[in-house]
C-alpha positions as a printed Julia matrix, in Angstrom:
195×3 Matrix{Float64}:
 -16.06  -11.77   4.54
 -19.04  -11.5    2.2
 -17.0    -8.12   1.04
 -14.05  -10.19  -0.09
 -15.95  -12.7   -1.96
 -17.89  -10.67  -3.52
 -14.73   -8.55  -4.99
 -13.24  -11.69  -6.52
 -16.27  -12.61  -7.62
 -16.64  -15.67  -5.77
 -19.7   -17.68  -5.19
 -21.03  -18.47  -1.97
 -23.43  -19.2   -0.19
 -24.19  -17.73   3.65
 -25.61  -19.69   6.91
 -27.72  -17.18   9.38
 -26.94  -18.72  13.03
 -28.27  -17.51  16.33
 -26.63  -17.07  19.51
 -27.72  -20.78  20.64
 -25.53  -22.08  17.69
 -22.75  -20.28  18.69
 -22.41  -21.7   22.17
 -23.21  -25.58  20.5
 -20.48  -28.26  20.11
 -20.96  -28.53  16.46
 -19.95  -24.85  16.36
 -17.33  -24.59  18.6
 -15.15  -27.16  16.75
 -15.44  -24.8   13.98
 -15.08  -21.77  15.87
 -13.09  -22.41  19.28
 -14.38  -19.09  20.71
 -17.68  -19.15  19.13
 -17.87  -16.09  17.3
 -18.31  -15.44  13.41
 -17.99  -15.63  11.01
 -16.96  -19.67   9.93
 -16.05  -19.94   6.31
 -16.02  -23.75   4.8
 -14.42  -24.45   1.48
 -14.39  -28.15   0.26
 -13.63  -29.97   3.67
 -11.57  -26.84   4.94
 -12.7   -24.47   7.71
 -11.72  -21.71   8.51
 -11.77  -18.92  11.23
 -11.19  -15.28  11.99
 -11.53  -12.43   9.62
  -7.89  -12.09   8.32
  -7.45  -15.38   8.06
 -10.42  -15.89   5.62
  -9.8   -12.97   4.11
  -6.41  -14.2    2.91
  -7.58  -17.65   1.85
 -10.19  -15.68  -0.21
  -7.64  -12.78  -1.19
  -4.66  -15.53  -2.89
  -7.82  -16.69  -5.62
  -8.08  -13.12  -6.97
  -5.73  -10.72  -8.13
  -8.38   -7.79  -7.36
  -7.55   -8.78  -3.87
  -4.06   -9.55  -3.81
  -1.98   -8.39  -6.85
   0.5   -10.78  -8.37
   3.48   -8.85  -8.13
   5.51   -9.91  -4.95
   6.46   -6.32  -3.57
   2.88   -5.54  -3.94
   1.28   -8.5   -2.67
   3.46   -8.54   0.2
   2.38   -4.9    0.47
  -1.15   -5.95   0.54
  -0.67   -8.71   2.99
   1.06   -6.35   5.27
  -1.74   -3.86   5.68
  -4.26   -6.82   6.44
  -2.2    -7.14   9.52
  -1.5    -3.68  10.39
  -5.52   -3.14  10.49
  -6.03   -6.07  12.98
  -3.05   -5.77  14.9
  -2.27   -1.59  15.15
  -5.62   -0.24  14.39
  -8.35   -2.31  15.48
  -7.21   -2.99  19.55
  -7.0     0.27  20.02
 -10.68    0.8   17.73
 -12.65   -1.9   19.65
 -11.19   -0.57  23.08
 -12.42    2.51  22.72
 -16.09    1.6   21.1
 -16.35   -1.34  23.81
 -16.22    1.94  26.57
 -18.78    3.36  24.32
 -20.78    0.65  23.71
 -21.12   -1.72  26.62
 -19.94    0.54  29.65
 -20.83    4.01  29.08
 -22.88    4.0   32.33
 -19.68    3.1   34.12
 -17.83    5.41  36.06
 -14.5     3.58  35.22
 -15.34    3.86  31.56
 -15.66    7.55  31.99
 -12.44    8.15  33.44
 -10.58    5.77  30.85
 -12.31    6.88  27.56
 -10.36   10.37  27.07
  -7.09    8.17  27.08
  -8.91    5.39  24.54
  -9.7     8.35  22.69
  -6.26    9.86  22.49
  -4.9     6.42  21.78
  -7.25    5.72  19.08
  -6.84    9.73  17.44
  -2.67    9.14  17.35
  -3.36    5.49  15.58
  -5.54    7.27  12.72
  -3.58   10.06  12.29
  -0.38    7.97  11.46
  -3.14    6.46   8.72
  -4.1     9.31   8.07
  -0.33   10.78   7.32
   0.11    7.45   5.15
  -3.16    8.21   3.57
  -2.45   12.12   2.35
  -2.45   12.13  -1.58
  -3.68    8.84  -2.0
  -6.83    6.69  -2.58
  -5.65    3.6   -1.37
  -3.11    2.32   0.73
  -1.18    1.23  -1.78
  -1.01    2.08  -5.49
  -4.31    0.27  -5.97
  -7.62   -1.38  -4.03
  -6.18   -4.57  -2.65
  -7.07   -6.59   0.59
  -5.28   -4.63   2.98
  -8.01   -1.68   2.25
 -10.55   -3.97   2.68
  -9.57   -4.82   5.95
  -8.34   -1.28   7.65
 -12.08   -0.25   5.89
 -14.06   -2.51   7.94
 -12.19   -1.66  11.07
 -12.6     2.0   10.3
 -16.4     0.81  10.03
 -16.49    0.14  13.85
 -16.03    4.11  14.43
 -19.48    4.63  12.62
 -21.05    5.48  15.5
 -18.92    8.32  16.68
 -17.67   11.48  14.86
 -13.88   10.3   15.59
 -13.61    9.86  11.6
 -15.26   12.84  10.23
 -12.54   14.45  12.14
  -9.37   13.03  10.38
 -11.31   14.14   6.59
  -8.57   12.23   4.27
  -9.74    8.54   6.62
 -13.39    9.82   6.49
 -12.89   10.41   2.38
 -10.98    6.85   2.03
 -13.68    4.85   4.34
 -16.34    6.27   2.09
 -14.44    5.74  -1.18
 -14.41    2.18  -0.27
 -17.76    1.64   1.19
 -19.09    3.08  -2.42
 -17.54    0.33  -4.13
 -20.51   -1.97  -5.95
 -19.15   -5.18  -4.41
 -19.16   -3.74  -1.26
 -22.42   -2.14  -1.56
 -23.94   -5.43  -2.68
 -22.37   -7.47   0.23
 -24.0    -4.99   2.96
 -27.34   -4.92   1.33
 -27.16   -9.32   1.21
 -26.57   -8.78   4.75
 -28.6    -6.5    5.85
 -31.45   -8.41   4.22
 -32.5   -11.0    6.43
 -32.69   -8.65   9.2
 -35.16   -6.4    6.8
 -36.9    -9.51   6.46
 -37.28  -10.94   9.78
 -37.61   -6.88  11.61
 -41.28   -6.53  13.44
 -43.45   -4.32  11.14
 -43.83   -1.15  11.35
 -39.89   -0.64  12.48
């Protein structure tokens, strides 16, 4: 969520943790499942994306506008991004990803992919004639643009032009370019030379 604190403009400061901390005891009463990311704000913790990115989203009005319509608005498409776009995403990348050798995975990854095509072309239908999902940037693109990020891989986006156009209108925004280049660093840092 380095993204959202970044757009409101919110200090922070980030903990790299391995796989060995994720399975620990100390972690897991943080993170039940042991996955990332944690946030921790003055004695409260915090997990799972939307979550944080809501907690982060009511300090800044770039975020979440003030006006209730909108802000509901805003809240709304958080939630559609995790909850109507992103099963279907991950099921389909997970076949890609982590089974491809499979010979179940081949025979179920036509109907991931149909499943996942009819999701983005209701967004994209939504999408036609505008640059955001509402009348302005807000959360809610934040999220469906990081879920649209798991498709980076495949050419399932450059298909569907007007989600292609909005994922990159996002990704070109400076607080979002300066959150992936903070985390990408440490991996720069710590890569074997000469890769």
């Amino acid at each position: 969520m380095r993204w959202a604190l970044e757009e409101a403009g919110l200090a922070y400061e980030e903990m790299l943790i391995g796989p060995e901390d994720q399975k620990s005891d100390s972690y897991r009463r943080m993170q039940p499942f042991g996955q990332v990311p944690v946030y921790e704000e003055d004695g409260l913790v915090l997990f799972e994306s939307g979550a944080i990115l809501l907690h982060i989203a009511e300090r800044s009005e770039v975020l979440l506008p003030s006006e209730p319509h909108a802000r509901a608005r805003a809240k709304t498409w958080v939630f559609a991004a995790l909850n109507s776009i992103e099963p279907h995403v991950q099921n389909y990348t997970s076949l890609d990803l982590f089974f491809a050798k499979e010979e179940w995975a081949k025979l179920r990854r036509p109907s991931a992919l149909e499943t996942v095509q009819g999701r983005l072309e209701s967004l994209a239908r939504w999408m036609e004639g505008r640059e955001y999902l509402e009348e302005r940037f807000t959360a809610g693109d934040l999220m469906m643009t990081t879920v649209l990020r798991i498709l980076r891989h495949t050419d399932v986006l450059t298909k569907i032009p007007v989600l292609e156009a909005y994922r990159l209108r996002c990704e070109a925004r400076p607080a979002f370019q300066k959150a992936l280049a903070a985390q990408m660093a440490p991996f720069a840092k710590n890569a074997p030379a000469g890769k």
